[in-house]
Short mmCIF file of the C-alpha atoms (twelve columns), coordinates in Angstrom:
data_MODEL
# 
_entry.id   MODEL 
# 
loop_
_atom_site.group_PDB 
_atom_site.id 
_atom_site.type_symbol 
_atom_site.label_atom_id 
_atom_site.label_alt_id 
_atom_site.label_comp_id 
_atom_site.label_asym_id 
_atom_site.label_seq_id 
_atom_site.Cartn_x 
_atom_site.Cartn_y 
_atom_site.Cartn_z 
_atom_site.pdbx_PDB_model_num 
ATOM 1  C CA . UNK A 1  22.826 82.148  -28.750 1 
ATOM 2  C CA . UNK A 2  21.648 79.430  -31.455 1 
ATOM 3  C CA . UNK A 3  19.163 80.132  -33.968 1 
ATOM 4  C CA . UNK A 4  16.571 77.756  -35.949 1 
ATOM 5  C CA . UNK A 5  16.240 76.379  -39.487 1 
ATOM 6  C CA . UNK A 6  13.070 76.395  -40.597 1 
ATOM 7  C CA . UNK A 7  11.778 74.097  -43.739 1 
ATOM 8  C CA . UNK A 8  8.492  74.500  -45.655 1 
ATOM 9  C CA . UNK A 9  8.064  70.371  -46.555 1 
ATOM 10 C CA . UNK A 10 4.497  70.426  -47.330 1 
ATOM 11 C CA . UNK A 11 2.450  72.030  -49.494 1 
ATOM 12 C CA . UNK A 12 0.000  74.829  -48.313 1 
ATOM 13 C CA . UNK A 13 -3.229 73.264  -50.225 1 
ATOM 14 C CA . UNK A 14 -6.055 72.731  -47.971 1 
ATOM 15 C CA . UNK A 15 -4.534 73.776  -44.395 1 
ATOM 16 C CA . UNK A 16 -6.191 76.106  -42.337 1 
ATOM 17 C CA . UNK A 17 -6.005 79.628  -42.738 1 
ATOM 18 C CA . UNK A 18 -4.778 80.448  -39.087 1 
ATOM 19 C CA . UNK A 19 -2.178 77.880  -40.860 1 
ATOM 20 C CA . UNK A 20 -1.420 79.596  -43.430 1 
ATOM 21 C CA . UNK A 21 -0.986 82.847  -41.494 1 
ATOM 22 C CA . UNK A 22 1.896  80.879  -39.312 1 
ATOM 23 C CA . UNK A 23 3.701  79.896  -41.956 1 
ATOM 24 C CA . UNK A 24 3.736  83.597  -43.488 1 
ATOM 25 C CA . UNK A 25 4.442  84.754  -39.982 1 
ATOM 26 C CA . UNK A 26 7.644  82.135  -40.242 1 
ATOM 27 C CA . UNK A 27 9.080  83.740  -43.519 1 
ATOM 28 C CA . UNK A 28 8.289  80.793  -45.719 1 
ATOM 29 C CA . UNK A 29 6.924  81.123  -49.011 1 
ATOM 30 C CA . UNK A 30 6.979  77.815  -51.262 1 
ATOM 31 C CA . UNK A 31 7.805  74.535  -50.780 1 
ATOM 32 C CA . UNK A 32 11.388 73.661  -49.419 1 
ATOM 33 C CA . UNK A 33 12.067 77.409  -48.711 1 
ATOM 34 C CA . UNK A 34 14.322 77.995  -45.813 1 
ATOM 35 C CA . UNK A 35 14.522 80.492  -43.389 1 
ATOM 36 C CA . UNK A 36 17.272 81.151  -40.123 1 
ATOM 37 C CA . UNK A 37 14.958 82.057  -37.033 1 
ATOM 38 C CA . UNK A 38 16.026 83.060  -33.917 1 
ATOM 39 C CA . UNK A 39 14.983 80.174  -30.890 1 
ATOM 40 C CA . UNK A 40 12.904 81.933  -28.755 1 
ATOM 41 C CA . UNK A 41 9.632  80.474  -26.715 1 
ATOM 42 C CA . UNK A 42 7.619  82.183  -30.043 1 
ATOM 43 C CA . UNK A 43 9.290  81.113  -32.642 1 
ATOM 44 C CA . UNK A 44 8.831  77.318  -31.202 1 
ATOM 45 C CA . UNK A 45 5.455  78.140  -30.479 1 
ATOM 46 C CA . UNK A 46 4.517  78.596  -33.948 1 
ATOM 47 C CA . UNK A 47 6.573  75.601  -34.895 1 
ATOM 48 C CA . UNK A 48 4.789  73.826  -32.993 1 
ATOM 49 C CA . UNK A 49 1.059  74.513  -33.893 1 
ATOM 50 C CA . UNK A 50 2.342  73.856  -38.086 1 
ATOM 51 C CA . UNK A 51 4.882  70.646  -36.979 1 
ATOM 52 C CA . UNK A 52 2.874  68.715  -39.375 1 
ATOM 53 C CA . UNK A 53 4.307  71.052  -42.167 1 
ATOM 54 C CA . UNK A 54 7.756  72.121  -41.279 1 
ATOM 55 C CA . UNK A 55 10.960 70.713  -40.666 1 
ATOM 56 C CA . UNK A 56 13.192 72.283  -37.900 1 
ATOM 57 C CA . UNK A 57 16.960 72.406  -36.727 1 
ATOM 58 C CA . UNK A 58 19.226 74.330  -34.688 1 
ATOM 59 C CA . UNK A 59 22.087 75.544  -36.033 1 
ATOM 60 C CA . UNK A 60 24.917 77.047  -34.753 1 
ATOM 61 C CA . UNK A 61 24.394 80.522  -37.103 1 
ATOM 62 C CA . UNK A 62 23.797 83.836  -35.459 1 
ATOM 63 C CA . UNK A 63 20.410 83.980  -35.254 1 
ATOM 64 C CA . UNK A 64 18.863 87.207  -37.565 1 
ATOM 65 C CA . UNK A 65 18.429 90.835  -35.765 1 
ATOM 66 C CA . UNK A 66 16.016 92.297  -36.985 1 
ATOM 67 C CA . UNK A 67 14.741 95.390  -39.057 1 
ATOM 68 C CA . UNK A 68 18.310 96.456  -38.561 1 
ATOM 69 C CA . UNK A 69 19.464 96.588  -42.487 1 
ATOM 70 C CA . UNK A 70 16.356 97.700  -43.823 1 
ATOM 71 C CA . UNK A 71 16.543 100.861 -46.262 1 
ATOM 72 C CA . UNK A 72 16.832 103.958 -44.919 1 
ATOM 73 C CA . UNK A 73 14.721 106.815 -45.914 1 
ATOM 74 C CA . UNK A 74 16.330 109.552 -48.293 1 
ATOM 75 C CA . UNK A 75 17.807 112.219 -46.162 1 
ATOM 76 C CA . UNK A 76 16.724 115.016 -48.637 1 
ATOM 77 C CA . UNK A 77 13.199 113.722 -48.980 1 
# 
């Protein structure tokens, strides 16, 4: 399975908020931040409705998996 490079090329000043909400939901942050993505119908789907602002390729990476490696809770607490 291939996953998706997402690029923030565009600055976020006067876009729409349900714009600004899709780019969040992608990861991004500033301008020409990156992020891997899996490619899924979704993940083009919000590519799609910020095209305008983003810059896309698919790569040959494993795409991410999730919440897998977050932190664990302390056993003793």
């Amino acid at each position: 399975m291939s996953a998706i490079r997402v690029k923030l090329v565009k600055g976020l000043g006067r876009v729409p908020e349900a714009h600004l909400l899709v780019v969040r939901g992608l990861g991004l942050k500033k301008m020409n931040s990156t992020k891997i993505l899996p490619d899924n119908p979704q993940t083009l789907g919000m590519i799609a409705k910020v095209h305008y602002l983003v810059a896309w390729e698919r790569v040959d990476a494993a795409p991410p998996v999730g919440r897998k490696f977050r932190k664990q809770p302390a056993a003793g607490a």
